[in-house]
C-alpha positions as CSV (number, residue, x, y, z in Angstrom):
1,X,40.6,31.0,28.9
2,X,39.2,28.2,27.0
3,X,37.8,28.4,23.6
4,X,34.4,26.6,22.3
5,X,32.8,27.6,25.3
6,X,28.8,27.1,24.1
7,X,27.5,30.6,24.6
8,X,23.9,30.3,23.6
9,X,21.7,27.4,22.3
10,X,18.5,29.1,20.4
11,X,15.8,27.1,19.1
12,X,15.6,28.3,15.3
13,X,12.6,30.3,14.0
14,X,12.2,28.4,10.6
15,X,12.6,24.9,12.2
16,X,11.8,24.3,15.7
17,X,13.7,20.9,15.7
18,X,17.0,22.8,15.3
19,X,18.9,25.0,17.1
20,X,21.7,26.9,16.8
21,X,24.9,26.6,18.9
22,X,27.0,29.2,19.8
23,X,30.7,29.4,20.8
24,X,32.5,32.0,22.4
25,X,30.0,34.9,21.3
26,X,29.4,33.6,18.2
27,X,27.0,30.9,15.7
28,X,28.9,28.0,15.1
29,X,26.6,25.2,13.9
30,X,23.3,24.2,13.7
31,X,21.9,20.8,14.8
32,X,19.0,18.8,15.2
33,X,17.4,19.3,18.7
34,X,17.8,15.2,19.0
35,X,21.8,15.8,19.4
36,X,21.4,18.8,22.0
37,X,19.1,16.7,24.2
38,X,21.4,13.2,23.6
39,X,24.4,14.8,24.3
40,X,23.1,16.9,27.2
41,X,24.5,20.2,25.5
42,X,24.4,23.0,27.6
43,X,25.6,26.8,28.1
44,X,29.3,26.7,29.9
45,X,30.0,23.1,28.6
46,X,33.7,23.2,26.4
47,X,33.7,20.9,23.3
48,X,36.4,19.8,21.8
49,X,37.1,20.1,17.8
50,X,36.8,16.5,17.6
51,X,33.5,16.8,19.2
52,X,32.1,19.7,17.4
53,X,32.9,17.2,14.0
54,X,31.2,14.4,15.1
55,X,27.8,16.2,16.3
56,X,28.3,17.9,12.5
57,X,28.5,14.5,11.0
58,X,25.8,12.6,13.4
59,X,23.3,15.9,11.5
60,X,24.2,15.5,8.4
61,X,23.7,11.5,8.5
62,X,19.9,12.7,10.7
63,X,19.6,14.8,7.4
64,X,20.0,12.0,5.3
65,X,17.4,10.1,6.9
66,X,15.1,12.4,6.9
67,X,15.8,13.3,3.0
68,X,15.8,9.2,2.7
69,X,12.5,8.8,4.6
70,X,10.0,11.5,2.4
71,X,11.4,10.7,-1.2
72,X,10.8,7.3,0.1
73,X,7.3,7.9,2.0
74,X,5.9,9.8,-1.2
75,X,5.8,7.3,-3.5
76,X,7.6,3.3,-4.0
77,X,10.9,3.6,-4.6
78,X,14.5,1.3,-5.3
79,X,17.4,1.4,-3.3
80,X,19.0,2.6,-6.7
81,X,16.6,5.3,-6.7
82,X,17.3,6.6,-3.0
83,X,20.6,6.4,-3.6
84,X,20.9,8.5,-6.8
85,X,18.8,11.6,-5.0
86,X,20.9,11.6,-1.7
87,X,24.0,11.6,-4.3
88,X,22.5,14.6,-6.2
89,X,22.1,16.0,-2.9
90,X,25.4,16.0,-1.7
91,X,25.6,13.8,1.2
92,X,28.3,11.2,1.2
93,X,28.9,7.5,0.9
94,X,28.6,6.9,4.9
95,X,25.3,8.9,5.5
96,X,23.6,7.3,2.3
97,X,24.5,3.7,3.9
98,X,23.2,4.7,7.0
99,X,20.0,6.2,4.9
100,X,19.4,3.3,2.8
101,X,20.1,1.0,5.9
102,X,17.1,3.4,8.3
103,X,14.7,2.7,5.4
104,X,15.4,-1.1,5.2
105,X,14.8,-1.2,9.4
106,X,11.6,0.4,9.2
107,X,10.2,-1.5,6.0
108,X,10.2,2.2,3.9
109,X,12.5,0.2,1.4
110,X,11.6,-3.5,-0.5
111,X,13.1,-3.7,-3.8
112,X,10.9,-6.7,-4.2
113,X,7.8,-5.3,-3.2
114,X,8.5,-2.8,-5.9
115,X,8.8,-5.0,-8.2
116,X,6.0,-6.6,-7.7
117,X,3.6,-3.2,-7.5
118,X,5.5,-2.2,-10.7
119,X,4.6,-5.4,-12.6
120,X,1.0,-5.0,-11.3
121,X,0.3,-1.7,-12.8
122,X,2.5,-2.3,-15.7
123,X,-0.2,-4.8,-16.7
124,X,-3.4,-2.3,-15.8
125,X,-1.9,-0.5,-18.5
126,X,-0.9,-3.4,-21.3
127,X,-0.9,-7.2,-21.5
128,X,3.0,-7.9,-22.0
129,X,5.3,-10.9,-21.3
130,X,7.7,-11.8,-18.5
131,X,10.8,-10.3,-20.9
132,X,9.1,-7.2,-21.6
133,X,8.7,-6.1,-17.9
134,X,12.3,-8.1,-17.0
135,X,13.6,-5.1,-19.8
136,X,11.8,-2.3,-18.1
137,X,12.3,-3.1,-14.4
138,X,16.1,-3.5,-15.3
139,X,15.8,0.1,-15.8
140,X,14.9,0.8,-12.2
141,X,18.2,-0.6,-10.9
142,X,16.7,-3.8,-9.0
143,X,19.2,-6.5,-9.0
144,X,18.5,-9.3,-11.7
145,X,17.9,-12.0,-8.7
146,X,14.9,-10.0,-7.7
147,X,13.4,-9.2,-10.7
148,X,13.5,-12.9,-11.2
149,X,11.9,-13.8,-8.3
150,X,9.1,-10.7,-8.7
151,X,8.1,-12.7,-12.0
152,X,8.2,-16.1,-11.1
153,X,6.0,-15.1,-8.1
154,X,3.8,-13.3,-10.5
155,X,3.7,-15.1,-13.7
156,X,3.1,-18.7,-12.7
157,X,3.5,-20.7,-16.0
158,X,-0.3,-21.3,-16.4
159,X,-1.4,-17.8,-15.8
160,X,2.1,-16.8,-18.4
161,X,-0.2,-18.7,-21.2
162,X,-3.4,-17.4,-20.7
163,X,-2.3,-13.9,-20.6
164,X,0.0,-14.8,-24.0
165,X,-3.3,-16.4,-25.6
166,X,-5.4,-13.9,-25.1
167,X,-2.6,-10.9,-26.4
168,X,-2.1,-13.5,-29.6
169,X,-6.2,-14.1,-29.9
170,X,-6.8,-10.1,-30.0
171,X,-3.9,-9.7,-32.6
172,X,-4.7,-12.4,-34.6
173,X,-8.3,-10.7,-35.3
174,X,-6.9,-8.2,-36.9
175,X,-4.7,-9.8,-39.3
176,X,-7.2,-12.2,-41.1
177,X,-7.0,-10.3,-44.7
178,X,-3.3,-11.5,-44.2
179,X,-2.3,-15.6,-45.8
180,X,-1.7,-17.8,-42.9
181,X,1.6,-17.3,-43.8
182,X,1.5,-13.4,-43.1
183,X,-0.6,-14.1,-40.5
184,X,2.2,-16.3,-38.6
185,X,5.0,-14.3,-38.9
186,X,3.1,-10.8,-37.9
187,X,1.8,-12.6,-35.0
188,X,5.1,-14.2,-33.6
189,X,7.1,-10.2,-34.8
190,X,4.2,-8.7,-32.4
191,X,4.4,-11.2,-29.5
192,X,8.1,-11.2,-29.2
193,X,8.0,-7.3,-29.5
194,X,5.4,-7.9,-26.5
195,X,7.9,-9.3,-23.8
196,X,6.9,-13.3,-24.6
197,X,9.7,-16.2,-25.1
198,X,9.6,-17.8,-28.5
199,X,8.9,-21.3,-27.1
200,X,6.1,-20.0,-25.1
201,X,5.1,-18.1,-28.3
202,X,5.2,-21.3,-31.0
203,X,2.9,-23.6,-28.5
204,X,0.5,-20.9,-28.5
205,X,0.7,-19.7,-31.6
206,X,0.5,-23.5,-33.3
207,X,-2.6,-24.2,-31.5
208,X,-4.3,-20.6,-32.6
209,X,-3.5,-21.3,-36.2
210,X,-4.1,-25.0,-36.5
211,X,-7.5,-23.8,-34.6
212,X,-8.2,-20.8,-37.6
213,X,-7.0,-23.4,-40.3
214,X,-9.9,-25.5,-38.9
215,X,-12.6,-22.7,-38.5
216,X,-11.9,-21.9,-42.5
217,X,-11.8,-25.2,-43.8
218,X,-15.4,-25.5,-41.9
219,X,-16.7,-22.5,-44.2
């Protein structure tokens, strides 16, 4: 008599998309209701070890997705980020490929678009420089290529200047009981603290003071 004869295919009580397959009398595996209906399983059909592995495996990687999809759908997230929970997870290299390759089909994954959201409500928050968000976006695992282009696209070198003026104007305000000495070197330690390049920082920062120097030789 053969064995792996599939006995019984139940519908489970907890999850209606799964069922459970039974062979010769008894549970052997669960799977999604996807791989009954594409492989046309049935009651009296024999499967073969090989098979019963491969309709495991094809699951598990359908488990992935789904795992993929709502830490994905919930909120913005990197490929470095999806990877690291389907490791902590358990599943394999193979089924997180397939994962992080489902997401990129289907647009759920852009590390670029990220980027560019993250830079955007980094700056709701605080008025920093292009090196300052490169540092913290480096955190997030994005590759250095798109972080690069994220800020380029978002910190045209005009709109760079303005933002850096109007961070060095505010500080500058408060440091007037300094000497215009004092004055310089707080300014360019905050700035550079801020995320701004120091050639960026010393056009700026030239023209603010020689503008001050002006304003006091007035009074």
């Amino acid at each position: 008599m053969p064995k792996n004869i599939v006995t019984a295919i139940t519908i489970q009580k907890r999850n209606a998309g799964r069922c459970s397959i039974s062979l010769d009398g008894e549970f052997a595996f669960g799977c999604s209701m996807d791989i009954v209906l594409e492989h046309r399983l049935t009651r009296g059909m024999v499967l073969r070890e090989e098979d019963i592995l491969r309709f495991k495996e094809q699951d598990a990687s359908m488990y992935a997705r789904q795992k993929a999809l709502r830490y994905a759908v919930f909120k913005p997230r990197t490929e470095k980020q999806v990877r690291e929970k389907l490791r902590r997870l358990e599943f394999n290299a193979e089924q997180i490929d397939d994962a992080i390759d489902f997401l990129y089909e289907f647009d759920y994954l852009n590390d670029k678009r990220f980027a560019l959201m993250y830079i955007h409500d980094y700056l709701l928050r605080k008025s920093v420089g292009k090196e300052k968000l490169r540092v913290e976006l480096n955190k997030t695992g994005i590759d250095k290529e798109t972080i690069t282009e994220a800020l380029a696209e978002r910190f045209p070198d005009d709109e760079n200047e303005d933002m850096l003026r109007a961070v060095a104007t505010k500080k500058l305000a408060l440091l007037w009981r300094k000497s215009p000495a004092e004055r310089a070197k707080a300014l360019q330690t905050y700035l550079r603290g801020q995320g701004f390049s120091f050639s960026d920082i010393r056009t700026v920062l030239d023209e603010l003071l020689d503008h001050q120097h002006l304003k006091e030789g007035e009074a």
